[in-house]
N, C-alpha and C positions, 0 to 999 in steps of 0.2 A: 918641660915644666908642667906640673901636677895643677888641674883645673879645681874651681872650689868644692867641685862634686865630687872629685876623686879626693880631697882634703878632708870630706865630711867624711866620705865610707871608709878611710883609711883610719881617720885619729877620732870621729865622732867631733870633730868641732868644724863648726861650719863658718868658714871667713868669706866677705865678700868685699869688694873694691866699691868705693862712694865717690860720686862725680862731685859732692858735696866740699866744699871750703869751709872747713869747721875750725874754730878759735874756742881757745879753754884760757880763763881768766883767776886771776888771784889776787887779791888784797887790789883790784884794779890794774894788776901790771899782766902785760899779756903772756901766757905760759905758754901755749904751743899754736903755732897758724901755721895751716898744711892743706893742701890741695887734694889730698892722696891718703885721705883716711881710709880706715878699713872698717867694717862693721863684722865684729864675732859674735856670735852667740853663745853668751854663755850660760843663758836662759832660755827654755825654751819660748819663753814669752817676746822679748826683745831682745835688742843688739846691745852691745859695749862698743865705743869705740877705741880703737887702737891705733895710735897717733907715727907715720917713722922718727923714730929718733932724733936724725936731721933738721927736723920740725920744731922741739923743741927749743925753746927759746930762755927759759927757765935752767939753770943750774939743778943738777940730780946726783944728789948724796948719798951715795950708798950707808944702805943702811943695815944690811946682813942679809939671808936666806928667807924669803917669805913663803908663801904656802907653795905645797905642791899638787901640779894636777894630775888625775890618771891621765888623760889624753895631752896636755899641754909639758909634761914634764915638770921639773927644777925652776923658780921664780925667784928674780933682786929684787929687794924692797928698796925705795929711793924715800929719800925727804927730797920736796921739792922745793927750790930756794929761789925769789926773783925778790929785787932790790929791796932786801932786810925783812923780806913776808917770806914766811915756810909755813909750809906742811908736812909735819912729818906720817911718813907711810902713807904716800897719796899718790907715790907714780911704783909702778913693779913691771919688772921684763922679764920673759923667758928666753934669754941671749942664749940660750944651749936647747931648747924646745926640736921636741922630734918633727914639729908644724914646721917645714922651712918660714913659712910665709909670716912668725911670727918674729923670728928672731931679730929681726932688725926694727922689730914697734915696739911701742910703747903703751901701757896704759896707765892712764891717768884719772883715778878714784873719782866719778862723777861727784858725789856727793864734798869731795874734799875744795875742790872749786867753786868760787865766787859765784860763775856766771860761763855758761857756753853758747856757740854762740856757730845756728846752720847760715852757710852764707853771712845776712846781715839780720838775721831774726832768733832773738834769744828764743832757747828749749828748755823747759823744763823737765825735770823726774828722770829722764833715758832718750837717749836718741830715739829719731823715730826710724819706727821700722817699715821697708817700701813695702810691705807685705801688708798691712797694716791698713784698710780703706774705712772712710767714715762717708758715709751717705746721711745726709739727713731729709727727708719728706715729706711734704706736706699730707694729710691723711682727713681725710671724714669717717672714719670707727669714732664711735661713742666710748670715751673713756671716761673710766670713774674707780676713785681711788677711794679707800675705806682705811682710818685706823680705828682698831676696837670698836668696830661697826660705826661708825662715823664716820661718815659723808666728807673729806676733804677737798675733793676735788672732782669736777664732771665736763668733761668737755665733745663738743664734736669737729672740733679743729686744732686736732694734736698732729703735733710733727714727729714723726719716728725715728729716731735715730739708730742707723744699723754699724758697728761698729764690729769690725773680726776680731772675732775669737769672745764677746761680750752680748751680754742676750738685749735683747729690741728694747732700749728706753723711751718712752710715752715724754712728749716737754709738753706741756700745757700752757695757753695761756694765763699770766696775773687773774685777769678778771676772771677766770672760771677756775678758779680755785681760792678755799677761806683763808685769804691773808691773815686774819682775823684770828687763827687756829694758830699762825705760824710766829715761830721768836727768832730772830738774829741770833745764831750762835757763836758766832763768833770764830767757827771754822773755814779756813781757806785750805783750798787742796790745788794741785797744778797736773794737767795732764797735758804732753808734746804735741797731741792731737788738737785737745779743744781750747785750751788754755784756763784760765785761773776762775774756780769756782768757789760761791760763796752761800754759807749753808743756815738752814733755819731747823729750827725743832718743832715738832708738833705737836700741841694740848689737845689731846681728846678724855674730855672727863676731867679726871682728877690727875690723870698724869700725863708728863710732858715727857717725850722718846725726842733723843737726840740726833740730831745730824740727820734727818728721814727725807729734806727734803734741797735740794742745790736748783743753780742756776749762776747760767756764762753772762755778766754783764756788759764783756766785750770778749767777746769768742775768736778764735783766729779764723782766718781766710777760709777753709775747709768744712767750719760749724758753725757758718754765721746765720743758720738758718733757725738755730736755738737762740739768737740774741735776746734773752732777756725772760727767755721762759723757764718753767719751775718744772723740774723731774723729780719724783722721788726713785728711794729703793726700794725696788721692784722684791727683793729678798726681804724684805721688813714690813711691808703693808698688802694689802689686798687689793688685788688693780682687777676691775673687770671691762671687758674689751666685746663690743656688740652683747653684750651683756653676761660673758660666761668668764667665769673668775679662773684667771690664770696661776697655773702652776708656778711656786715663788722658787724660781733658779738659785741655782748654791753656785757662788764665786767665792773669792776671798772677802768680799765686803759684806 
């Protein structure tokens, strides 16, 4: 039997076995609950999960030939059907895939699902990945944030958050930053790691930049150390740290 190392250098895709009890949900009715997930990469950022078939608990409709991969082969597109709720093109299998270890799972389109569900605590956005660490710290560096040369924010008891593969974000406490600058935007975003963040915009001058600045009101188990404090992006303002202005990092955001 071929190990996941010898699976990655062989086909370039990298499957691993999750000790994790993972449940994927639809219109409220349960689609798949399995003991024996698998986590592929088919990003190099995070995992999919890939459910065995046996697991499913949902009806899977075929639906014709979906896409093909260089490494994964030939894919069935399914609509998936659980008591009068479907989605169509929301489960695909490579039942003929040159990956043995794929042939007998399933994936089931994260975003087509109601709700998923590690053990007994909903995930949002993608599984997480074990590779994947968040440290959060307490710190005495002097931080201070600028938009268009305005002063929004100065603190000397910021928590640093070190997240893999994401550069060092600064939370600051409410009080050491101008509420007063900042507007409810009305954005919410969800990450597997921290959980559900809710975002403000910031007036400096005459205009108002959106989305510049979040904060975890109820953070998960892992980044309860940010509970309640205000980070901006670090890619959009001017943050200086003992007083020298750091280089603004290029990510997707």
């Amino acid at each position: 039997m071929s190990t996941p190392q010898d699976t990655t250098r062989r086909t370039r895709v990298r499957i691993e076995p999750s000790a994790k009890r993972v449940r994927a949900y639809l219109g409220g009715h349960l689609v798949a609950d399995t003991v024996r997930p698998s986590l592929v990469w088919e990003s190099p950022y995070y995992p999919t999960y890939y459910v065995p078939v046996d697991d499913v608990r949902a009806e899977l409709v075929k639906e014709g030939a979906g896409r093909r991969s260089p490494s994964k082969g030939g894919s069935t597109l399914y609509t998936v059907r659980v008591d009068g709720v479907e989605a169509s093109g929301a489960a695909l299998r490579y039942e003929e895939s040159p990956v043995e270890e794929l042939r007998g799972l399933v994936r089931l389109e994260w975003d087509a699902m109601d709700a998923w569900f590690e053990e007994d605590e909903e995930v949002f956005v993608h599984p997480r990945s074990p590779y994947t660490r968040v440290d959060v710290l307490p710190s005495s560096r002097h931080v201070r944030v600028e938009v268009d040369g305005v002063v929004v924010a100065e603190s000397n008891a910021p928590r640093l958050l070190f997240e893999t593969g994401l550069p060092t974000r600064y939370y600051l406490p409410k009080a050491h930053v101008r509420m007063d600058l900042l507007e409810p935007s009305g954005t919410v975003t969800h990450c597997p790691y921290k959980g559900t963040a809710r975002y403000w915009s910031v007036r400096a001058g005459d205009r108002l930049h959106e989305d510049l600045a979040w904060s975890y009101p109820t953070p998960l188990p892992e980044s309860r150390g940010v509970d309640g404090l205000v980070a901006f992006y670090d890619e959009k303002v001017d943050v200086y740290v003992d007083g020298v202005l750091q280089e603004r990092p290029r990510t997707a955001f």
